[in-house]
N, C-alpha and C positions, 0 to 999 in steps of 0.2 A: 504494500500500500504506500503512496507516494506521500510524503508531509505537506503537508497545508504551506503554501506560503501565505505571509503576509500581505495586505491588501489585493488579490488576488479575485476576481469574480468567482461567483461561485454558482452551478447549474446542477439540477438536482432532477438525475435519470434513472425514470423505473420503468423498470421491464416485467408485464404480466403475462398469463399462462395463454395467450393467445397464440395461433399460429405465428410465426414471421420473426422469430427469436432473432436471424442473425441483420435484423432491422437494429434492435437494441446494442446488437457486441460491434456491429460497424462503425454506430455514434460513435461508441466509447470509444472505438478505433480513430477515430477522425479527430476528433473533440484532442485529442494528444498531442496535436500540431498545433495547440492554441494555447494561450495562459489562461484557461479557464478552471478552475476547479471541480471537481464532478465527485459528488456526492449518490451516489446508487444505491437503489432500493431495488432488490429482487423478490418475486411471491413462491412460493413454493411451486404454483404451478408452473410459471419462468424455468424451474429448474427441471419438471419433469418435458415440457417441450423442447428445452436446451439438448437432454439426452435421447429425445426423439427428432431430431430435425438437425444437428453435431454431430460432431465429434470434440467435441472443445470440454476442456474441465473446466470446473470453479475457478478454480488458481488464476488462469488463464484471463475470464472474466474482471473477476475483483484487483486483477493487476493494474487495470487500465482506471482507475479510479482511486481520487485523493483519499475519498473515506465510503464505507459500504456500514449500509445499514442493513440491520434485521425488519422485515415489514412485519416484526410482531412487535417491535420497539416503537412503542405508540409514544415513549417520551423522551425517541431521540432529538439533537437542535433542529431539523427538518419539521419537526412536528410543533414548529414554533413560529410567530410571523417575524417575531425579534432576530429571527437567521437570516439575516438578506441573501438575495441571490437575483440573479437574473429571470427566474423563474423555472422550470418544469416540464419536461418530456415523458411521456412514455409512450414508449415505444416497445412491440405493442400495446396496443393498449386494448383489454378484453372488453367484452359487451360487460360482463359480470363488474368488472373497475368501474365502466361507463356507468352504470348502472349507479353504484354506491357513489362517486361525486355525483351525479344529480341527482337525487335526492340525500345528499347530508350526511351518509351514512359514513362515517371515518373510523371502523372499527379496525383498520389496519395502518400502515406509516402511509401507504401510497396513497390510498384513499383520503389519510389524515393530510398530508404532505396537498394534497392536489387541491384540498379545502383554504389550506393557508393561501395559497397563491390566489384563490379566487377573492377570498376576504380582504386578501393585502390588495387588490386589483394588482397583481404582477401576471405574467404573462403565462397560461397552459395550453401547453399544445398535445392534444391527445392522437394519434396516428392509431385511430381505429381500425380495428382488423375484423371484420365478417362480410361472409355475401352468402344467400341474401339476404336481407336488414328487414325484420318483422317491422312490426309499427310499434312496438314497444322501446327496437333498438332508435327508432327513427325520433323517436318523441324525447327519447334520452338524446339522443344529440342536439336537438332544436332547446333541450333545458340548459344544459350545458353551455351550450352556443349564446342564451340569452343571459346566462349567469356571469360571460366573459369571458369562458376559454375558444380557443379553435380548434377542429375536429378539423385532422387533415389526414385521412387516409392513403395510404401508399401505392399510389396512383401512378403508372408510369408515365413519360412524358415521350411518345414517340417520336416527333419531330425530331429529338435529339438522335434518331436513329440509333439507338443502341445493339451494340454489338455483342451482349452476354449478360446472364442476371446482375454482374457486379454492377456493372455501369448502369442497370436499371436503379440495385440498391443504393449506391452513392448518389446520384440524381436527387431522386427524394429526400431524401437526408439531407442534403446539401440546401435543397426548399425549407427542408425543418429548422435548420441554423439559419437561413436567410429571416424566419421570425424571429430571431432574437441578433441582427444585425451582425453574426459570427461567420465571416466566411472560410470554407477549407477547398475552395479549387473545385469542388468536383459537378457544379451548375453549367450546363452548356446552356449558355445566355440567350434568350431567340435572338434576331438579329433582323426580322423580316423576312418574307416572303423570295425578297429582292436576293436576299444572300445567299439563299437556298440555290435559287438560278443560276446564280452565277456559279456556284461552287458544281453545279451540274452539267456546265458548259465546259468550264475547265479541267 
């Protein structure tokens, strides 16, 4: 686990049992290249899709993060609004997560963690993960959405013509840090229409 430095932003990523695990271990992967701090919160269920959809251990995971919490540690600094940060990822982020932020329900660190950042008005960005979306998940995203977070699903961008799942998964990701102003390189920018052409001529 890396030490805190001083004055240091601080962004606080959790990863739940939804499918799309290696959406969460790429942030952390990415997020490395920056001075930001990243404070991790995993659910148990994170860990059984991690050994269903990996090959990657724990170790591995919690390496890439300044401090990891237990999401049963309801009264770790995360679970407080007096912890500044830039605010809140998860990635993914379950219908069942979706579910307990909207409606209030903080009986764990992410859920608790995801309530701070709404009270604090700081920034949460949830990368919801299901298809297809009952009307239960659809009503939970429209509560959410009006309580202040962004629901941003990981949505590929074709345009960018992607050449393999990586460059689908850094894409998105790269959108997810463009909400909180942290860029890592890996956003192919549009550019127009215009540029496409040309680049098809040449």
């Amino acid at each position: 686990m890396k030490m805190q430095q001083l004055n240091r932003q601080r962004l606080i990523v959790a990863i739940s049992g939804a499918s799309g695990f290696i959406y969460g271990y790429r942030l952390l992967q990415l997020l490395q290249g920056t001075d930001i701090d990243v404070h991790l919160i995993l659910s148990r269920a994170a860990l059984i899709t991690m050994g269903a959809e990996t090959d990657l251990k724990l170790s591995q995971v919690t390496a890439l993060a300044a401090q990891v919490h237990k999401n049963e540690d309801i009264g770790a600094c995360v679970a407080s609004g007096s912890c500044k940060s830039l605010g809140m990822v998860i990635a993914p982020c379950s219908m069942k997560t979706l579910a307990e932020i909207a409606n209030g329900i903080g009986s764990t660190l992410i859920s608790r963690a995801a309530d701070v950042m709404l009270k604090e008005r700081r920034r949460l960005v949830l990368m919801a993960r299901e298809t297809p979306l009952t009307l239960t998940h659809l009503r939970n995203m429209l509560a959410v959405t009006e309580m202040g977070a962004i629901v941003t699903p990981p949505v590929p961008a074709f345009y960018t013509r992607p050449a393999n799942l990586d460059e689908m998964v850094d894409h998105s990701l790269g959108r997810i840090l463009d909400l909180f102003d942290i860029e890592v390189n890996t956003v192919k920018r549009w550019q127009g229409l215009s540029a496409i052409r040309r680049s098809e001529v040449s």
